[in-house]
N, C-alpha and C positions, 0 to 999 in steps of 0.2 A: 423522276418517274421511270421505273424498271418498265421491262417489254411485258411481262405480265399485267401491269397496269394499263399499257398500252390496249392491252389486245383484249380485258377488260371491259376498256371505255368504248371500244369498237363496238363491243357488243350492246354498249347501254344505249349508244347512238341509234343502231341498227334497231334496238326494242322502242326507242320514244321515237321516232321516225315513223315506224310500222304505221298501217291503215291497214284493215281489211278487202283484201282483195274483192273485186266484183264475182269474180269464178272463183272457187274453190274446189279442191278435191272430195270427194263424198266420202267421205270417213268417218266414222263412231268415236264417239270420246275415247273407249276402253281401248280404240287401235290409236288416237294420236298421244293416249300414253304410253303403250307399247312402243311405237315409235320413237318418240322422244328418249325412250328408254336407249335404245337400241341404236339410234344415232350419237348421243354422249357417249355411247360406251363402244363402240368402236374405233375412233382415234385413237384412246385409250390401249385397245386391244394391238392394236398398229405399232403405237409405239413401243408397247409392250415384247412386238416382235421382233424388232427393228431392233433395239438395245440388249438383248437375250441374246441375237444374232451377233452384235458385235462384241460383248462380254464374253464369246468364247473364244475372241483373240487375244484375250488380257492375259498378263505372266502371272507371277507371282508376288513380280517387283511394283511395288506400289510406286516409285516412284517415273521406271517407266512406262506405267500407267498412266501416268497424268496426261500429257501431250495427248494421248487418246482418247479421254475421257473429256476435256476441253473442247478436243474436236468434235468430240461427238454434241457435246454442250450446245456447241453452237449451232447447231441447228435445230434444237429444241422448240424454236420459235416456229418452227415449219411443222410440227407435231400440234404447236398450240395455233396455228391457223387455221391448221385441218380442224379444230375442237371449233373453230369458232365457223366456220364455215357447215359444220354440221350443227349449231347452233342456228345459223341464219336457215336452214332448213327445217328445223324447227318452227320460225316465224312464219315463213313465207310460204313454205310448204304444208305445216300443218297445222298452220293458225295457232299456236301457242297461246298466244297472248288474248287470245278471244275465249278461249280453254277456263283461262286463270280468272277474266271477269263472270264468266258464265259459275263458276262454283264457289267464286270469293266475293260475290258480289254484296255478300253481308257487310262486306268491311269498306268502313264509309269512305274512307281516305282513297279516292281514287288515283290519284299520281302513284302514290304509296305503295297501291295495291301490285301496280306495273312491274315493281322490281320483281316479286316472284318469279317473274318468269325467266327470271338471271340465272335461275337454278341449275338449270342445266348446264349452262356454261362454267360457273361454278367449279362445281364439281367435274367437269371435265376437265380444269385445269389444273385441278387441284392433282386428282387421281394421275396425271402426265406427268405433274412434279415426283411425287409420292415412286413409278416408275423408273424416273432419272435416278433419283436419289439411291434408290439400291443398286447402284453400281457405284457410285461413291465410297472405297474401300478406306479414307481415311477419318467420315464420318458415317458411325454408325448407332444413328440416333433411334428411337423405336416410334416406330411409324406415326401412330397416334398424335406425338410430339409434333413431328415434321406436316402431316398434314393439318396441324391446329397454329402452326408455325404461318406456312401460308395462306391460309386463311385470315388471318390477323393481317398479314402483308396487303391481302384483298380489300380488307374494310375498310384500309387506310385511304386509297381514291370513292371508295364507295361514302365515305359518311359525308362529307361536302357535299354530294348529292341527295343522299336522304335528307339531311336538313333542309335543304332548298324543297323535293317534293314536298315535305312537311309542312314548311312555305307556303309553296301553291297550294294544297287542300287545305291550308286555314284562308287563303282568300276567298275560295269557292262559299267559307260561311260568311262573308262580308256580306252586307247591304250589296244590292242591284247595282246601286249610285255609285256605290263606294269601287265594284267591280269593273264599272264601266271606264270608271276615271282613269282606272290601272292599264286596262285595255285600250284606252286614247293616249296613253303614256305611256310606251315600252320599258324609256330607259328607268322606270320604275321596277318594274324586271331586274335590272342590272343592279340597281342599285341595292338588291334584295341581295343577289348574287356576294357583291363586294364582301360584306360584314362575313356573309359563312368562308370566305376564303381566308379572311383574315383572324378571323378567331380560329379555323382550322390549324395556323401556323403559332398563335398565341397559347392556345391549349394542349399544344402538341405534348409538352413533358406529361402533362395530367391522364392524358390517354394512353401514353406511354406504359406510364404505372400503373394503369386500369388495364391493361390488355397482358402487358408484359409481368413474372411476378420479379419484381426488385427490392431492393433495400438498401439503405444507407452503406459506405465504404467506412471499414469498424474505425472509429474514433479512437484516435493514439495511438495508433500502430504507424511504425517506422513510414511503411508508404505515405498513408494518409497524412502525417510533418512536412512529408517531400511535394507532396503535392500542393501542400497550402502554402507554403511558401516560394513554390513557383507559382502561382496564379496570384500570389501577394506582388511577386517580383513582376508581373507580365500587365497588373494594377486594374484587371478586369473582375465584373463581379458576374457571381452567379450564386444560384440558391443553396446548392447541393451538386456533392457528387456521387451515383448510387449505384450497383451492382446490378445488372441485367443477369439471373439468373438462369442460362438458356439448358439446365438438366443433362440430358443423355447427347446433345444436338453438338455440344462443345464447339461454339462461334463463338470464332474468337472478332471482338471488333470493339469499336467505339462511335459515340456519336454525342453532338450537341443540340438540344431541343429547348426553345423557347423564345421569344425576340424579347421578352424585357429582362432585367438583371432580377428583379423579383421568382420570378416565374421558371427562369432558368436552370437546366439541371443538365449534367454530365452525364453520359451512361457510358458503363466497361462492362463487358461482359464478365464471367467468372472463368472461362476457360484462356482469356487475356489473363486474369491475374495470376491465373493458375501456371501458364507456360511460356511467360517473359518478365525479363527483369525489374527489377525497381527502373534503372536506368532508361530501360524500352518503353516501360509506361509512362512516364515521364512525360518521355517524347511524341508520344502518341496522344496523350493529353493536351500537351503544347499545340500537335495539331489541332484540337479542337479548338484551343483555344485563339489559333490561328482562324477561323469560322469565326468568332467574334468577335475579334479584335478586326477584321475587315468589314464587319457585318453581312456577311453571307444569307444567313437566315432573310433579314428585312428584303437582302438583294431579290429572293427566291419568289419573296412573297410579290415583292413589288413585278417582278418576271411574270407570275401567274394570273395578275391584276391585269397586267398590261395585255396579257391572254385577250381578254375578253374585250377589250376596246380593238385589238387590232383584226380581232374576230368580226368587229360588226363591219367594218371598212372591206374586208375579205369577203362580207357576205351580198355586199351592196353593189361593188365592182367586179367582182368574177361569179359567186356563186347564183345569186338570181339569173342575171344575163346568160349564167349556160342552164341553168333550170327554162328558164322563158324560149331560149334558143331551142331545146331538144324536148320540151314540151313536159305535160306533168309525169311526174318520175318520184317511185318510191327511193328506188336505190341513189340515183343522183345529188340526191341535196345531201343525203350519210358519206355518201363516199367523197365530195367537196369537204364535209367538215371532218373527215378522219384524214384525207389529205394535210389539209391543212394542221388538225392538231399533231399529225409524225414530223410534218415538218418543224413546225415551232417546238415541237416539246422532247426530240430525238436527235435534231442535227443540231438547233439553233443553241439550245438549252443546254446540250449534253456538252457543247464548244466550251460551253461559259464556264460550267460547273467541273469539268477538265482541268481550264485555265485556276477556277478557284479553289481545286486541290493542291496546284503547283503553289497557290499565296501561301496557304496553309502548312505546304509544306516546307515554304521557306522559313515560315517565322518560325515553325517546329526548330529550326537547325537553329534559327537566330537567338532566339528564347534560350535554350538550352544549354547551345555553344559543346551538343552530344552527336554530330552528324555520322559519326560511325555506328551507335546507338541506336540513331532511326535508323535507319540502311537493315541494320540488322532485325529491327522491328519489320521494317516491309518485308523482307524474307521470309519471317516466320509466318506475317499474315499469308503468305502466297501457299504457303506450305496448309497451313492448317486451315486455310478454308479453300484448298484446290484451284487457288485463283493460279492461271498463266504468269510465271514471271515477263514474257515474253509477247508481244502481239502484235500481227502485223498492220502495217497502219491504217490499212481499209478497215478493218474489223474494230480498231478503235474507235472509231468515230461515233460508232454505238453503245459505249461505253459513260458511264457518268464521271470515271479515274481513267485518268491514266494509265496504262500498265507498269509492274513493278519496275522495271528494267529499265522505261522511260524515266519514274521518279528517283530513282536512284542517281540515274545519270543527270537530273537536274539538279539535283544534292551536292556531287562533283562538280558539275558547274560554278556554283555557288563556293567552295570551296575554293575554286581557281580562281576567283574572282571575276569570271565570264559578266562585262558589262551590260551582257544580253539581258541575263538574268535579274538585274537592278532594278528593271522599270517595274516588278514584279511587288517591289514594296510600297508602293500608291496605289491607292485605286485603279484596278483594269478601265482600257476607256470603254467595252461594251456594257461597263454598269455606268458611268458616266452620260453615254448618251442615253440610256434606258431610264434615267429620272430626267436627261430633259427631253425627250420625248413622249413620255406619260403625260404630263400636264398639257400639252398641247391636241395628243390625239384624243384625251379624253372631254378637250375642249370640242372640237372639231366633231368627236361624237355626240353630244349634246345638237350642237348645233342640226347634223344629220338629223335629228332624232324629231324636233320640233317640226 
């Protein structure tokens, strides 16, 4: 889960949370759309100055650009608070959400209807990125692309949600009886919850290729021999491996989607096949296949699942007791549950998923027996998608990899035979204790529940 998803989900907390204030501002519909207008778009306008300003320190030399442009990256997040911070003015300040029922009220799905009012966040995040991106002197993709790019990045936490309001507006046609039983049973709720989480990571390749345009990796060509008989030699199965066709954008990368061997699908972009070698892709494949050969994917899902059991325990033991303590509170009970999801889903998560690029990338080196190969593949990726080879270690922790410079040097390790490095081919113990602590709290929640 990237910070844009994060900062996202903030906002969807902050919108289902919302009640309508007792006082409100006396304003005209036609001024809180003005406004709403005019609050998205200046972050926007902000950042806009902010990056113009510091682009007129850039040389020539693109590549000592980069360390500037990283810097600058990193704060990007501070651009996309301010969006969201002018979003919760939106709500709070000009009833938004009261706006979007008052003229969409024809649309019967009211959970459904709620998202609308994401719009503006939306697009203010979007328009930030769109921003960043043109000082990016080593991709220069055409806009349209880049902003259709992150959007697509946006739906991805978005559609787990929509299903589930879709969910709740087909209970509201249930029987009375039948509603009521639901509402005397929460962890019915949850249990609704479960199934969209878990088909979200089951159907992952199928949306992929629905959102993404791709294609098959051409049959009989030299690569495509090297490939199948590494993944014959490494004895894992998957459906297909396909081309992520990403146009003008030239992202170079790779990824594995799907938890069953049916369902399963590889994706390389075309700017990977385009500017590394047979050898490099290889190896980069191997990573993935390091992803399933540990079971990554099931670990993530089971991670996300475990979300919401340690969420009700979270909200029993700290979050009420300080709502009840500091009395009723619109912002209180959102900002308990975005605490809590940064913590789990940015420090806890991001530890884990660090740790399980190093698996990945041992078996890359083991599988292949090409460690100079990969090494030289991580370079290229740092290269062409602007990533830091270098990062200091506060700033990793925010990270979902490693940085390059770390995974290299764990490479070397592995090479030297650093014993360290060994326990790395078993199971980590934090997915160890994560399946046996799932059964137990999701016992314990039950019990809570009754």
């Amino acid at each position: 889960m990237g910070q844009l998803s994060i900062i996202l989900i903030a906002g969807v907390l902050f919108l289902f949370y919302f009640e309508p204030p007792q006082r409100s501002i006396d304003i005209s519909d036609t001024q809180v759309v003005l406004w709403t207008i005019v609050l998205t778009g200046l972050p926007v306008l902000i950042t806009g100055f902010v990056t113009s300003y510091v682009a007129r320190t850039f040389s020539e030399d693109k590549e000592e650009n980069l360390p500037k442009l990283y810097h600058l990256r990193r704060f990007m997040i501070v651009f996309e608070c301010l969006s969201l911070a002018a979003y919760l003015c939106n709500l709070y300040l000009l009833n938004l959400p009261v706006l979007i029922n008052k003229y969409f009220a024809f649309f019967p799905m009211e959970h459904l209807r709620q998202i609308l009012a994401l719009l503006p966040l939306l697009i203010g995040l979007i328009c930030i990125r769109l921003v960043f991106y043109q000082l990016n002197q080593y991709q220069q993709g055409h806009y349209r692309e880049v902003a259709t790019l992150q959007f697509k990045f946006l739906f991805f936490p978005l559609l787990p949600m929509l299903i589930y309001l879709m969910t709740m507006d087909a209970i509201y046609w249930l029987p009375y009886s039948a509603k009521m039983f639901i509402a005397q049973h929460p962890y019915i709720l949850i249990g609704l919850i479960l199934p969209v989480i878990a088909s979200a990571y089951i159907l992952a390749p199928l949306l992929m290729q629905f959102l993404w345009k791709t294609k098959p990796l051409a049959a009989g060509s030299a690569l495509k021999e090297k490939l199948d008989l590494l993944t014959k030699q490494s004895g894992l199965k998957y459906r297909d491996i396909v081309v992520w066709q990403t146009g003008s954008l030239s992202i170079a990368n790779a990824a594995v989607a799907g938890t069953f061997p049916w369902n399963r699908r590889i994706f390389l972009t075309d700017a990977l096949l385009e500017y590394f070698t047979d050898e490099e892709i290889e190896t980069v494949v191997a990573h993935e296949l390091g992803h399933i050969h540990y079971r990554h994917i099931p670990t993530y899902m089971l991670f996300a699942l475990f979300y919401l059991l340690s969420y009700w325990f979270f909200y029993i033991f700290v979050e009420e007791p300080l709502v009840a303590h500091f009395g009723e509170s619109q912002i209180l009970p959102t900002l308990c549950s975005l605490v809590f999801l940064i913590v789990y889903f940015v420090f806890i998560f991001r530890y884990l998923s660090r740790r399980c690029e190093h698996q990945a990338d041992l078996y890359a080196a083991s599988l292949t027996k090409k460690p100079e190969a990969f090494k030289n593949a991580l370079m290229k990726l740092a290269v062409l998608n602007s990533v830091p080879k270098s990062i200091q270690r506060f700033f990793e922790i925010f990270n979902t990899h490693p940085s390059i410079h770390r995974r290299i040097d764990f490479i070397n390790q592995w090479i030297a035979q650093n014993l360290a490095i060994q326990r790395y081919k078993s199971y980590l113990l934090e997915v160890k204790i994560l399946i046996i602590l799932l059964p137990i709290f999701g016992i314990l929640a039950l019990l809570l529940l009754r």
